[in-house]
C-alpha positions as CSV (number, residue, x, y, z in Angstrom):
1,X,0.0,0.0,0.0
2,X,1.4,3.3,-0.4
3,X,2.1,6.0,1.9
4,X,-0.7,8.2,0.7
5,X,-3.1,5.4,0.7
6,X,-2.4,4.2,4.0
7,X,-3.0,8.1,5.3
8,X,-6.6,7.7,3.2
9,X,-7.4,4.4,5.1
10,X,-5.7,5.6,8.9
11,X,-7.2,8.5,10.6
12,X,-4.9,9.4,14.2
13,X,-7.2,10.9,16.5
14,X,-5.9,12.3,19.9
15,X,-7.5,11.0,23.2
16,X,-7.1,10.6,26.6
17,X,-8.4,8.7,30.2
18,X,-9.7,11.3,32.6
19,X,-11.9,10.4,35.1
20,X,-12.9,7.2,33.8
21,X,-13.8,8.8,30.2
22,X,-12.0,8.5,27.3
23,X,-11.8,11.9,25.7
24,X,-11.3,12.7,21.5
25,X,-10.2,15.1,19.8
26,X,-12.8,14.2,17.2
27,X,-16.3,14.3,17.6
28,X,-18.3,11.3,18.2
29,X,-20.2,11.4,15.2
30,X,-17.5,12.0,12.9
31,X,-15.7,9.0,14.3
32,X,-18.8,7.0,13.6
33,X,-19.1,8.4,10.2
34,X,-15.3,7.7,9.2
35,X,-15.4,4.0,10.2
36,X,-18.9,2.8,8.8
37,X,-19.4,5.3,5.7
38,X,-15.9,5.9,4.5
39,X,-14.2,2.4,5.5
40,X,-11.5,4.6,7.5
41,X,-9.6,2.9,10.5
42,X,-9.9,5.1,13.4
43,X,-6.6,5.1,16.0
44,X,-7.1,6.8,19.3
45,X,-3.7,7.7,20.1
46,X,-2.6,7.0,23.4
47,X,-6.2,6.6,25.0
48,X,-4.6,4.3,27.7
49,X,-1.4,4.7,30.0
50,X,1.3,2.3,29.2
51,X,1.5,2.0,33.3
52,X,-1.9,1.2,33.5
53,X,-2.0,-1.3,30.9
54,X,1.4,-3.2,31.7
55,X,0.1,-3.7,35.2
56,X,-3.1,-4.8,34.0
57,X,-1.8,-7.6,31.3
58,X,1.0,-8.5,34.0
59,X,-2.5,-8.9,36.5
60,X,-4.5,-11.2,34.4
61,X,-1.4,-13.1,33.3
62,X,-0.6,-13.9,37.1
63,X,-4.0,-14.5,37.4
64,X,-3.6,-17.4,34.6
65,X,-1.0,-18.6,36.4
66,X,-3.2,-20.1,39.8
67,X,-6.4,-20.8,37.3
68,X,-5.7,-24.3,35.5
69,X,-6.0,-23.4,31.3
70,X,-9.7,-24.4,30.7
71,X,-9.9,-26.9,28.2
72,X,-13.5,-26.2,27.0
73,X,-15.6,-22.9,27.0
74,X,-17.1,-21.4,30.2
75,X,-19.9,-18.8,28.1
76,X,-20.8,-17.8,32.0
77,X,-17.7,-17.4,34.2
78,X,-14.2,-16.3,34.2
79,X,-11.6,-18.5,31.9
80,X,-9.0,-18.6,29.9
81,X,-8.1,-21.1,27.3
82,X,-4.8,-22.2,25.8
83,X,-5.7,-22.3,21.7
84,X,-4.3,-23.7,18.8
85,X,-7.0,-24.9,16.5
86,X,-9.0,-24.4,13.8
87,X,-12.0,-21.9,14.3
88,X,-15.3,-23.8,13.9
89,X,-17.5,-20.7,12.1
90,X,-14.8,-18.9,10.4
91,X,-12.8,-22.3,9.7
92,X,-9.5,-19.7,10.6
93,X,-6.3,-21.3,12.1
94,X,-4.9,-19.3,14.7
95,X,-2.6,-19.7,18.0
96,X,-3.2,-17.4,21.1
97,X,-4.1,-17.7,24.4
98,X,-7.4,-15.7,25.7
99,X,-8.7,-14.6,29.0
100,X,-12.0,-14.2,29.4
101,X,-14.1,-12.4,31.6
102,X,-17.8,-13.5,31.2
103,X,-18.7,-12.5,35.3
104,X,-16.2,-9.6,36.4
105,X,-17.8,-9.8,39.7
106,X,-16.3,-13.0,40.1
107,X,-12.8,-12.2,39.3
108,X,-10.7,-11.6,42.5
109,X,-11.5,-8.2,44.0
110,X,-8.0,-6.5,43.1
111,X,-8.3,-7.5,39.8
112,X,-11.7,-6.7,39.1
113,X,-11.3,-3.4,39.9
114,X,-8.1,-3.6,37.5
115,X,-10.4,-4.9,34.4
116,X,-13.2,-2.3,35.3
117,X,-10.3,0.6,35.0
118,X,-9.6,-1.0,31.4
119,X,-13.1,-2.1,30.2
120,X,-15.5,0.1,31.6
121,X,-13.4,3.4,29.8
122,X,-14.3,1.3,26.8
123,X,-18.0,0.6,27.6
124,X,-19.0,3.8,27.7
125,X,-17.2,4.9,24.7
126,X,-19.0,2.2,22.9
127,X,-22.3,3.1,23.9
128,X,-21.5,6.5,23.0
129,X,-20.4,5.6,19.5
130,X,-23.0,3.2,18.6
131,X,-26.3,3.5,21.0
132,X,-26.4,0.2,21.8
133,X,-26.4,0.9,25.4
134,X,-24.3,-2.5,26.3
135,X,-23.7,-3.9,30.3
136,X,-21.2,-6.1,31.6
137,X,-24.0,-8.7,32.5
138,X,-25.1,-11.9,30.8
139,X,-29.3,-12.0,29.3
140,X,-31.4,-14.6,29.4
141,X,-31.3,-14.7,25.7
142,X,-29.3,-13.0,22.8
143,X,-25.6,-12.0,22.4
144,X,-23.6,-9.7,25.3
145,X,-20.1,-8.1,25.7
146,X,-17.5,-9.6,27.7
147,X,-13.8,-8.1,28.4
148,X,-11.5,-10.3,26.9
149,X,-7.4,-9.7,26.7
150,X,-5.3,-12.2,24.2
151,X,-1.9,-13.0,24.2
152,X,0.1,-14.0,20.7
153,X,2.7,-15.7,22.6
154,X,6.7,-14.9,20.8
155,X,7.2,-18.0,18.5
156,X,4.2,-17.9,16.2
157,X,0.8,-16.5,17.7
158,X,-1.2,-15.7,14.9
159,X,-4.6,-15.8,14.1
160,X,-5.3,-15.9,10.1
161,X,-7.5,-14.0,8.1
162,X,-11.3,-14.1,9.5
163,X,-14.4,-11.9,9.4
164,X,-17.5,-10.9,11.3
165,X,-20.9,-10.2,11.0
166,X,-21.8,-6.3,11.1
167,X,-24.4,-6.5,13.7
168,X,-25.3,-6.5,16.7
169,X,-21.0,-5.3,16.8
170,X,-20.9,-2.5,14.1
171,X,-17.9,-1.3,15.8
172,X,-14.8,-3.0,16.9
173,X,-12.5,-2.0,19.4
174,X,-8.7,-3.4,19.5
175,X,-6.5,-1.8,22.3
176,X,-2.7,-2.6,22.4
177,X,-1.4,-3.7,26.1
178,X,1.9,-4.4,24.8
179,X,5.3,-2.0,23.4
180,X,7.0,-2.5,20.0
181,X,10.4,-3.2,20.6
182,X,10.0,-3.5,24.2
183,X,7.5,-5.9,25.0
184,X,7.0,-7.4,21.3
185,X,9.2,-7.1,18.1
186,X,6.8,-8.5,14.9
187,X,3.4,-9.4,15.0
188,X,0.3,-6.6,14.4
189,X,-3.4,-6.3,13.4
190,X,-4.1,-6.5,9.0
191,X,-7.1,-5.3,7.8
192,X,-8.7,-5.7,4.2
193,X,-10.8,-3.0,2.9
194,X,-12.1,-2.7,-0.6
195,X,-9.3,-4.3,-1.9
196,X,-6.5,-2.7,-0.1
197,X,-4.3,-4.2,3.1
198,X,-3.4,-1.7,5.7
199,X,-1.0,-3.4,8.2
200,X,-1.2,-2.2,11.8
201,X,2.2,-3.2,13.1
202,X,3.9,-0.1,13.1
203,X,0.9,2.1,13.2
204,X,-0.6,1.2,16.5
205,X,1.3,2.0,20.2
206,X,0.9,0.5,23.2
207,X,-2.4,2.6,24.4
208,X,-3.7,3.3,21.1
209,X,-7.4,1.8,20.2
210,X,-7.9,1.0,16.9
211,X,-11.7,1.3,16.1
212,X,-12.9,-0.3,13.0
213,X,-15.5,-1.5,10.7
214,X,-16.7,-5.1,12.5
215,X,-17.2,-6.9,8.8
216,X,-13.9,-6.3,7.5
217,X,-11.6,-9.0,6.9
218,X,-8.6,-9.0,9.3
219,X,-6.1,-11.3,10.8
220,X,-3.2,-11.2,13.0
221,X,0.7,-11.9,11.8
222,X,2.8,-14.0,13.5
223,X,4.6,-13.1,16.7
224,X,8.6,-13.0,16.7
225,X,8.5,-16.1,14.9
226,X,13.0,-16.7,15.6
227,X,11.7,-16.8,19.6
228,X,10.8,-20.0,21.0
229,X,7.5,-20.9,21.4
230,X,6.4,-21.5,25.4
231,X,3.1,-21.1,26.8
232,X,4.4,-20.4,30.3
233,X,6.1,-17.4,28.8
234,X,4.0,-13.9,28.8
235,X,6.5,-12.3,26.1
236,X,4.7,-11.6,22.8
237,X,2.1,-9.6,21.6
238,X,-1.4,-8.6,24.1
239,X,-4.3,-7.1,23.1
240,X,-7.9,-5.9,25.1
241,X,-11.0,-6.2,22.9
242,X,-15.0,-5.7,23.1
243,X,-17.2,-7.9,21.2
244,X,-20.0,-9.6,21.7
245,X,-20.4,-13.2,21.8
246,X,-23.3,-15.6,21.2
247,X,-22.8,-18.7,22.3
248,X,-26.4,-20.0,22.0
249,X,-26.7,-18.3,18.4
């Protein structure tokens, strides 16, 4: 893709946590209007402290560590799962390890208050972005959000090309918990659209949220692939996303 093309597809926007908000320096709307009409990725610079966001990955990493690795999926509780498999729906290969946080009143009081710092700045963004008005609580019926952080562990996490459905979602949210060249050396976010492949890598910072269109087709390269590969390890890539997830549908 070519420099000019990328700055077409990639729209920085300045933000900022204060008082449990995340402040932009675009407006809501426009946001809104840059991701679903124009196919534009929106990047919320530095949304997030890097502080706040290595102690919470270095949290729910310890807290892996005194869970035993699920080996099936708890759609009501707190879990995480060691994957490397062949999605079912989207029939996509991928290796990662995901937390997942289906009950945050569960979690152990320090860190719930930790993941509420993270994913409650990011509910109410979403709500204000979309109007779907979403809680941290599961329904009798239908599809709900749950905070979810995933590790592309050095030696090969990946997760290969995939898609979504637009709705309920419309928006998706993708915050980087880890640093280029600190934390991580390769591995990053690709996106698809009309054609064209923006690669994320070197676009998006530890803190930044990249908002984007939630049926565009998107994977995830492979994380320092000369490092060798150990679960156990927590060096590689982390992300934080928002979806929602249907396990009955």
């Amino acid at each position: 893709m070519s420099a000019a093309l990328d700055l077409q597809r990639v729209i920085e926007v300045g933000a900022g946590l204060r008082d449990g908000v995340i402040e932009t320096e675009m407006d809501r709307g426009e946001i809104v209007r840059r991701v679903m009409d124009r196919g534009q990725l929106v990047l919320l610079k530095h949304a997030f402290p890097d502080e706040m966001l290595t102690a919470a990955r270095t949290a729910v990493a310890a807290w892996g560590r005194e869970v035993p690795a699920a080996e099936t999926d708890d759609f009501r509780g707190n879990y995480h799962r060691r994957r490397a498999m062949v999605a079912r729906q989207q029939q996509a290969p991928h290796v990662f390890h995901d937390y997942n946080f289906n009950d945050l009143s569960a979690a152990p009081p320090e860190l719930e208050a930790t993941l509420r710092g993270l994913f409650e700045p990011l509910r109410l963004l979403y709500n204000d972005l979309t109007g779907n008005g979403v809680r941290f609580e599961i329904p009798e019926a239908g599809p709900y959000v749950h905070p979810q952080l995933i590790h592309y562990p050095s030696g090969g996490g990946f997760f290969a090309r995939h898609w979504h459905n637009l709705t309920p979602q419309k928006l998706g949210f993708i915050v980087s918990l880890s640093k280029r060249g600190r934390d991580f050396r390769n591995g990053g976010t690709c996106f698809e659209i009309d054609g064209d492949v923006v690669d994320m890598e070197a676009r998006q910072e530890i803190g930044d949220i990249c908002i984007w269109r939630y049926d565009h087709q998107h994977w995830v390269t492979q994380s320092d692939l000369r490092d060798k590969f150990d679960w156990d390890s927590d060096a590689g890539r982390w992300v934080a996303t928002f979806a929602y997830f249907d396990p009955r549908g």
